[in-house]
C-alpha positions in Angstrom: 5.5 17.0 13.8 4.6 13.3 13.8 2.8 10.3 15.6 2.0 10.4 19.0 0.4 8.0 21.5 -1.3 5.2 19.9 0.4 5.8 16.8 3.9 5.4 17.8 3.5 1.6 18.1 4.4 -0.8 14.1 2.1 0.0 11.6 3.5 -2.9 9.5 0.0 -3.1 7.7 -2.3 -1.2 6.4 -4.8 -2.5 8.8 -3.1 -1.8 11.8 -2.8 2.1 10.7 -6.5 2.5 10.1 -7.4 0.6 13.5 -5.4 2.8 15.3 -7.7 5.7 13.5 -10.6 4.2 13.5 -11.0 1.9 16.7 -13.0 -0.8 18.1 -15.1 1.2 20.3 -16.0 3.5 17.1 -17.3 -0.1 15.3 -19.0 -2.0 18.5 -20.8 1.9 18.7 -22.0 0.9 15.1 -23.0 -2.4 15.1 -25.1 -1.8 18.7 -27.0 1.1 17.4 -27.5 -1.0 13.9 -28.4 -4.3 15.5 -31.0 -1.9 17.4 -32.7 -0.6 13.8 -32.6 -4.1 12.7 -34.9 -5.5 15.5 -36.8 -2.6 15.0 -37.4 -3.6 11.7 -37.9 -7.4 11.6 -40.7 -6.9 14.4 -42.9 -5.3 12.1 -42.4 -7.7 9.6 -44.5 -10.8 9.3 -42.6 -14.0 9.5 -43.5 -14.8 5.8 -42.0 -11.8 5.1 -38.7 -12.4 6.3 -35.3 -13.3 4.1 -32.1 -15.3 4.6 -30.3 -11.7 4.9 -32.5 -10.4 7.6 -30.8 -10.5 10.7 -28.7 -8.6 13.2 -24.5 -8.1 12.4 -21.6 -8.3 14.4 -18.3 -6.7 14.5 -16.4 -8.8 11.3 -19.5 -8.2 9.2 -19.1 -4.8 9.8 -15.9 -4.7 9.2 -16.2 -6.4 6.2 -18.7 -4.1 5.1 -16.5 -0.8 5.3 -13.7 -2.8 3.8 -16.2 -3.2 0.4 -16.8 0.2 0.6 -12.9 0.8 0.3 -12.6 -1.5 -2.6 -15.3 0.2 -4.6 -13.9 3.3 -4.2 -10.6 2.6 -5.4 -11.9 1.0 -8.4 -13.7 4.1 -9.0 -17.0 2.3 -8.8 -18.7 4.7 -6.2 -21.5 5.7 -8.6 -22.0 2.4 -10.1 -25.3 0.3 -8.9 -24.9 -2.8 -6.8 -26.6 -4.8 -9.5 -23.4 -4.2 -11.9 -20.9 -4.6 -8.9 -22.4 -7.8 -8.4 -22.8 -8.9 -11.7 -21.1 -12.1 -12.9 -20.1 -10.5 -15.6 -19.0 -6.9 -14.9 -18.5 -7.1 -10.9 -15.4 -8.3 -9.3 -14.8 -11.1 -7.9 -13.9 -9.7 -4.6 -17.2 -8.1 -3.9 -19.5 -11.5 -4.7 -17.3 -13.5 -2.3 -18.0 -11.2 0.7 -21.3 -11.0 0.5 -25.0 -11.2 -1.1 -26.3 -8.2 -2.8 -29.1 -7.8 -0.7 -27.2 -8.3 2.7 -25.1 -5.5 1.7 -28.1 -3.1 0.7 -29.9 -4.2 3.9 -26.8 -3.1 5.8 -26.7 0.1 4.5 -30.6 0.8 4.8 -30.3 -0.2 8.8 -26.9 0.9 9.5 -27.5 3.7 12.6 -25.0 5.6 14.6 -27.3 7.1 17.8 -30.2 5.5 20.7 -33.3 6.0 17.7 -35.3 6.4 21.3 -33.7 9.4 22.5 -32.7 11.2 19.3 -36.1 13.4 19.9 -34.7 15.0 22.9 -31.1 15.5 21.7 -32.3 17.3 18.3 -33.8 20.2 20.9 -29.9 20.7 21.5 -28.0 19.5 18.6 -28.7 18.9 15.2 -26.1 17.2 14.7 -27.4 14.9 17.5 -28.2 11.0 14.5 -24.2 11.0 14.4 -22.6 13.2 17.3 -20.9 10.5 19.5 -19.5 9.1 16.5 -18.0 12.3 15.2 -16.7 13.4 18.0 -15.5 9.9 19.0 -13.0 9.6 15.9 -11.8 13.6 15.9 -10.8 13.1 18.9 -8.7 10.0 17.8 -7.8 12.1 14.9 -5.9 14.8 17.8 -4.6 11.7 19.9 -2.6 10.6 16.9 -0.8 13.3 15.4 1.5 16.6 16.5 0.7 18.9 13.5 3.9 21.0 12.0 4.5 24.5 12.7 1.9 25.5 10.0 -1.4 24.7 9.9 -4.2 25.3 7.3 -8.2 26.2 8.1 -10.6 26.0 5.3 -13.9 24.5 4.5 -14.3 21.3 3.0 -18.0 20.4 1.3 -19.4 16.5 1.1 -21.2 16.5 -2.0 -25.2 15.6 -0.6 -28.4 16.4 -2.6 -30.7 14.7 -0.3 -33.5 17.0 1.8 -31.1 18.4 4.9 -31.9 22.1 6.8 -28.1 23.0 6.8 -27.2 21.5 3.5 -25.1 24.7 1.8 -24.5 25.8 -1.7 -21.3 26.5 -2.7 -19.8 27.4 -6.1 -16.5 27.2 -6.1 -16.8 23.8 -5.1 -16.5 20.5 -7.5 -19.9 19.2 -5.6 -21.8 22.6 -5.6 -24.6 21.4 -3.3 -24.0 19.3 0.3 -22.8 19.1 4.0 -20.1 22.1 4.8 -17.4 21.0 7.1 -14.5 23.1 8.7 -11.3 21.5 8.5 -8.4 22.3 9.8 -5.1 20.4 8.1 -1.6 20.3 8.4 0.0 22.3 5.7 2.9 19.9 4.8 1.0 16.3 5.4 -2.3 17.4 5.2 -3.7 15.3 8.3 -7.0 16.3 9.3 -6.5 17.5 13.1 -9.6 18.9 13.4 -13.2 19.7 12.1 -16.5 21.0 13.0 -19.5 20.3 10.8 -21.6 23.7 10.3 -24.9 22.9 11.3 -26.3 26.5 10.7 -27.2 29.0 13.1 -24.5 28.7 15.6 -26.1 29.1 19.3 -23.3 29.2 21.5 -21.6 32.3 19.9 -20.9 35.2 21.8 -22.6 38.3 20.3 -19.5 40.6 20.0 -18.1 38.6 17.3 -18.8 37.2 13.7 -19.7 33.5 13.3 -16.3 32.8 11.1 -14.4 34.3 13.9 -15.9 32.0 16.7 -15.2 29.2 14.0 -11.8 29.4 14.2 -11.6 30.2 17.7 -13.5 26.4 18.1 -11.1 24.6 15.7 -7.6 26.2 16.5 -8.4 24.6 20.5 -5.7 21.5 19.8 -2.6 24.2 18.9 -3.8 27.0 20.8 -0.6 28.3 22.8 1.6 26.4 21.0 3.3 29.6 18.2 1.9 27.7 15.6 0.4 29.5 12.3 -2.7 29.5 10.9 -3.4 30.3 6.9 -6.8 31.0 6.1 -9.3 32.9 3.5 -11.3 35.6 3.5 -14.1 34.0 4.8 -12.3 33.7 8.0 -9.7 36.3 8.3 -10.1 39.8 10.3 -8.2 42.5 12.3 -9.9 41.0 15.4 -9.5 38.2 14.9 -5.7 37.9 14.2 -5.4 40.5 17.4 -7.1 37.9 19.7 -5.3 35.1 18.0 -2.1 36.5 18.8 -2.3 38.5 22.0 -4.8 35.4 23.5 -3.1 32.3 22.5 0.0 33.0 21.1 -0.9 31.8 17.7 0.1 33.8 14.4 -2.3 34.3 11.6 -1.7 34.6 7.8 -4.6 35.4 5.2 -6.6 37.0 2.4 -8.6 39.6 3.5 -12.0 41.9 1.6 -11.6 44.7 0.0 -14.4 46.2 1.6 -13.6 45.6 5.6 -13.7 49.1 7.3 -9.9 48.4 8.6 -8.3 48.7 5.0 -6.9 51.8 3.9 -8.5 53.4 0.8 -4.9 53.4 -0.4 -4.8 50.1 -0.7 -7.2 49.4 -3.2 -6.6 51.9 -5.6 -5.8 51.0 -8.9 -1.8 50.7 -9.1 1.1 49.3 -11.8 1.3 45.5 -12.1 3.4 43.8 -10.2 3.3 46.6 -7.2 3.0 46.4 -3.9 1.8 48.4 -1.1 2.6 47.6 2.7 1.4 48.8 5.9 2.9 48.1 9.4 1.8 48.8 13.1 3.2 46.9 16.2 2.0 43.3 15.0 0.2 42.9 12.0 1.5 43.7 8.4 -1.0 44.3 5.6 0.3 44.2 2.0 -1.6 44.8 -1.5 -0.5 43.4 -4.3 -1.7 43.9 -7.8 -0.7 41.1 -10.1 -2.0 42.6 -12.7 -4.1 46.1 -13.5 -7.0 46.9 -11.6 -6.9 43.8 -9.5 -5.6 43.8 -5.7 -4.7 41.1 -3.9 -5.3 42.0 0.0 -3.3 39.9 3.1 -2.8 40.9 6.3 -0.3 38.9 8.3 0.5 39.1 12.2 3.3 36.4 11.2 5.5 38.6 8.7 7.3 41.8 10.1 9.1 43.3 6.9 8.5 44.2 3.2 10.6 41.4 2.0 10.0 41.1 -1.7 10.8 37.9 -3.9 13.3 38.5 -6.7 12.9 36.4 -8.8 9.0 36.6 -8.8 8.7 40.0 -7.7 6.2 38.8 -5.3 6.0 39.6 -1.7 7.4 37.1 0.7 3.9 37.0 2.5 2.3 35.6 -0.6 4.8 32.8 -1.4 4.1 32.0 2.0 0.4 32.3 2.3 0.4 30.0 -1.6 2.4 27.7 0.1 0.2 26.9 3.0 -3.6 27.9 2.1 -3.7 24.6 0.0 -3.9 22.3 3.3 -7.6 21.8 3.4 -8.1 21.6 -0.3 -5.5 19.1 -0.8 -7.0 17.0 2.0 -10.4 17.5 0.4 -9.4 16.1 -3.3 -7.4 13.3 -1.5 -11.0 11.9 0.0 -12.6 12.7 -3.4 -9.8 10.9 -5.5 -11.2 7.1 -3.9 -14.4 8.4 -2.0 -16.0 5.2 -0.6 -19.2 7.3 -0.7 -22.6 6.3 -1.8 -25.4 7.4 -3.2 -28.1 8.0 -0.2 -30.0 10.8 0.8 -29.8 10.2 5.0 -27.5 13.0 5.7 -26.0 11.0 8.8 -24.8 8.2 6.4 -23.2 10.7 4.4 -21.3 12.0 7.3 -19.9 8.5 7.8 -18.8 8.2 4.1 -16.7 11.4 4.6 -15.4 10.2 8.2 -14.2 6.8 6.1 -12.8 9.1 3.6 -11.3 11.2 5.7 -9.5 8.3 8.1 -8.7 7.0 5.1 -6.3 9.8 4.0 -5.1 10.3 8.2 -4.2 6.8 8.0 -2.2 7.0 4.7 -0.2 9.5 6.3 0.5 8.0 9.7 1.3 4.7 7.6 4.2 6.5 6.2 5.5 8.4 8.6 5.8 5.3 10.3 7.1 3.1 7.6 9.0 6.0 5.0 10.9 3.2 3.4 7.3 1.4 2.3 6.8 4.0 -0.8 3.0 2.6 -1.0 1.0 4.4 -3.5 -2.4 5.4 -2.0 -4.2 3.0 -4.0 -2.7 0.0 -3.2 -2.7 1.3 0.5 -6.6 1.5 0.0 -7.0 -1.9 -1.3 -4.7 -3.8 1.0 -6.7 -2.0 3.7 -10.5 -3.1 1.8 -9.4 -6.6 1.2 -7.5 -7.3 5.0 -11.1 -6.1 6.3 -13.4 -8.7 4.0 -10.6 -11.2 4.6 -12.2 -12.5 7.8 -16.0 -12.6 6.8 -15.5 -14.6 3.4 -13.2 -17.2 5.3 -16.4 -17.3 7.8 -19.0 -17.5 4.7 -16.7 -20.5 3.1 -17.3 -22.9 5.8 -21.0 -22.2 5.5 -22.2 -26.2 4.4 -25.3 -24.5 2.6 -23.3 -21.7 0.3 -23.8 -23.0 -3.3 -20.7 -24.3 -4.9 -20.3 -21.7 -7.5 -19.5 -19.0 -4.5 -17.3 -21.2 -2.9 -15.2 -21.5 -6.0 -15.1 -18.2 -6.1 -14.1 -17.4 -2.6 -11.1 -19.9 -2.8 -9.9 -17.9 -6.0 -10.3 -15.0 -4.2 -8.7 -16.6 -1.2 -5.6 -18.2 -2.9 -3.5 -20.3 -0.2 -5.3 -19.3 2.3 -8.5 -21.0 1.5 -9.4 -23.5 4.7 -8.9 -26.8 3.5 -11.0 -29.7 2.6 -11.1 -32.1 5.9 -13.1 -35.1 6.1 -14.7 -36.0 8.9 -13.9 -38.5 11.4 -15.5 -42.2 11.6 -18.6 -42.4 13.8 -17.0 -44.4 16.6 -19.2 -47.6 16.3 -21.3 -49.6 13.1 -24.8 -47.8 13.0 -27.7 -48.6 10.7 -27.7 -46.2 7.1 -29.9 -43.8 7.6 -31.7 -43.9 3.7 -31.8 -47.7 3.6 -34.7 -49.4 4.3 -34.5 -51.4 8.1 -35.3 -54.8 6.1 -31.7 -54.4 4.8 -29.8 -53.4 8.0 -26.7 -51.8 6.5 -24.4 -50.9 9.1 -21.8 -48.7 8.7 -18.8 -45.9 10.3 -19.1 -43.4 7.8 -21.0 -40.4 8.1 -22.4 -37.5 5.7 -19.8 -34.7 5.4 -22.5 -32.0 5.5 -25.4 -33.6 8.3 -23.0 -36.0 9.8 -26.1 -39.1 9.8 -24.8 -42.4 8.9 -24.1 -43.8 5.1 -23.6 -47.0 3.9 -21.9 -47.3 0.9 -24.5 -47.9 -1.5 -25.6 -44.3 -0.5 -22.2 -42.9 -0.6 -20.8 -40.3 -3.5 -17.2 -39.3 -3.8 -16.4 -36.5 -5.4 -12.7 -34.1 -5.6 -12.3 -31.3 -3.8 -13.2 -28.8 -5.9 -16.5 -30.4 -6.4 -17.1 -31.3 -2.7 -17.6 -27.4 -2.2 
């Protein structure tokens, strides 16, 4: 278990840990596809119509714009309108010195993550065709980086969307009820995501001979297939075929809840027993145990892991369900780390939402290789998030203070927000011979070596205005 590849080199910063998750390629892929909707847009615009903050981004204002999206979701301001995060009053400080208001809405509006000219054609294939190369660009970073323990968790994991989607799914037990389904498959003890598929609905490329949970996990266990690894799952996924082809296939042992009503469980097993009881049942690989916590109720898990009826004395519990509480919380645990700081929006483009969740989720992958590299660093998760928002913005605001025609009060606030590393005031060098003042009249023919600090045209001193530092931004 631990880093591998990439992330075996210093992770001294939190920077450096989520750009190793989330690489260059993954932003350039961003900013060409968004550059793409913004030309798109600004053609059909008449010229009158156009703003200051119309125009195409680059790579630090893009940057800068995920690192914005980290800060408000530390702060816990994810639900809380621009025009308050902005505000003078209520906003932070932080936010205004990055950037205007409407640049940051605009961004989010055009931001794209496919060729808008070919999505048509993909969307025959793949639904999941508006954000495909993306996703599959950064879980496959996600596997690069990271050798998962010897236990591994497979669950579902929902992003909470209420916008108009054909696959958005409804589930209750859920803190977000409505939205995007994912399955995720996390390490049990760090809970790194290694892997995850987004369910998209009817699954095409299943063979017919077995159930669409099945297939699932067949797709997701692919990184740790033949490696003796276990898997812990629910009832949703677990089966007797499953955990058969799991095991005689790949090599992989299974551990999980299982229905009441599959045709493979004894009647015995379900009928109504003393509390605190427990029923097992062996063949040449699998063990099945019911256990009734209490009367009437059953608790069903088969187990191709576990070979004995080993029994818990303290808890009277079987050993198989110590060990299946231990590990089954893998995917849930990941799932309230992303919703603890989500950096989520409110939108109703279900691509978008994907990328919230994939910031979310390298968030929390980040986070973990951060301090399996550094264990010393003891960095709460907060503080991790922040240093990583504000290193991102750092770049762009230091670009927006040298702008000549930013208005002073912004400036101000950008060198508090700055600190010492603010770029200082320089005046400008002497023009390198006497030329006439540009404002006086020629009757007068002032000559002079000094020039404007902004236009750089010639002043005489009659014309010139000195002011301090603070005031000359």
């Amino acid at each position: 278990m631990g880093p591998k590849g990439d992330a075996q080199t210093a992770m001294s910063t939190p920077e450096k840990a989520w750009s190793v998750v989330f690489t260059n390629q993954m932003v350039e892929l961003i900013v060409k596809h968004t550059n793409e909707e913004i030309e798109r847009r600004l053609a059909l615009c008449e010229p009158t119509q156009l703003q200051s903050y119309h125009s195409t981004t680059d790579e630090v204002e893009m940057r800068a714009l995920i690192g914005l999206l980290f800060i408000i979701g530390v702060t816990k301001s994810s639900r809380v309108s621009s025009e308050v995060l902005w505000c003078p009053r209520k906003g932070q400080s932080t936010i205004r010195a990055t950037m205007a208001r409407n640049r940051f809405k605009f961004l989010l509006a055009c931001i794209r993550f496919d060729d808008k000219s070919t999505r048509a054609l993909r969307r025959e294939t793949d639904k999941f065709a508006p954000i495909r190369e993306l996703w599959s660009l950064f879980i496959n970073r996600c596997q690069e980086l990271y050798s998962p323990s010897e236990y591994v968790t497979v669950d579902e994991q929902l992003l909470g969307f209420r916008g108009r989607c054909s696959f958005k799914m409804y589930i209750p037990s859920k803190p977000d009820k409505y939205g995007l389904k994912v399955i995720c498959m996390n390490d049990s003890k760090t809970f790194y995501l290694i892997n995850a598929i987004p369910y998209v609905g009817k699954v095409e490329d299943k063979p017919p001979d077995i159930g669409v949970a099945e297939h699932l996990v067949r797709q997701i266990s692919t990184p740790i297939l033949g490696s003796r690894r276990n898997i812990t799952c629910d009832n949703w996924f677990s089966s007797v075929s499953l955990f058969d082809h799991m095991l005689s296939t790949h090599d992989c042992t299974m551990v999980g809840t299982l229905k009441k009503n599959k045709r493979d469980v004894p009647p015995e097993f379900t009928r109504p027993k003393q509390a605190g009881s427990s029923i097992f049942g062996f063949d040449s690989t699998k063990t099945l145990v019911s256990y009734f916590p209490k009367n009437k109720k059953c608790v069903l898990l088969l187990s191709t892991m576990h070979s004995d009826d080993a029994v818990d004395k303290e808890t009277g519990k079987p050993e198989i369900i110590l060990f299946y509480n231990s590990t089954k919380g893998g995917t849930d645990t990941f799932d309230q780390l992303c919703h603890a700081y989500t950096a989520t929006r409110s939108t109703r483009r279900w691509p978008l939402r994907y990328f919230y969740g994939m910031l979310d989720q390298g968030g929390v992958n980040a986070y973990v290789l951060f301090l399996l590299k550094n264990p010393d660093a003891r960095l709460k998760r907060s503080t991790f998030l922040f240093d990583l928002g504000y290193s991102m913005v750092e770049p762009l605001m230091k670009r927006r203070f040298e702008l000549t025609s930013l208005r002073r009060s912004l400036k101000i606030a950008i060198k508090d927000v700055l600190g010492g590393s603010t770029p200082p005031y320089q005046a400008r060098d002497l023009l390198p011979r006497r030329i006439r003042c540009s404002v006086c009249d020629r009757s007068h023919d002032h000559k002079t070596r000094v020039k404007s600090y902004s236009c750089s045209t010639p002043i005489c001193s009659v014309h010139q205005v000195y002011l301090c530092e603070d005031c000359a931004m």
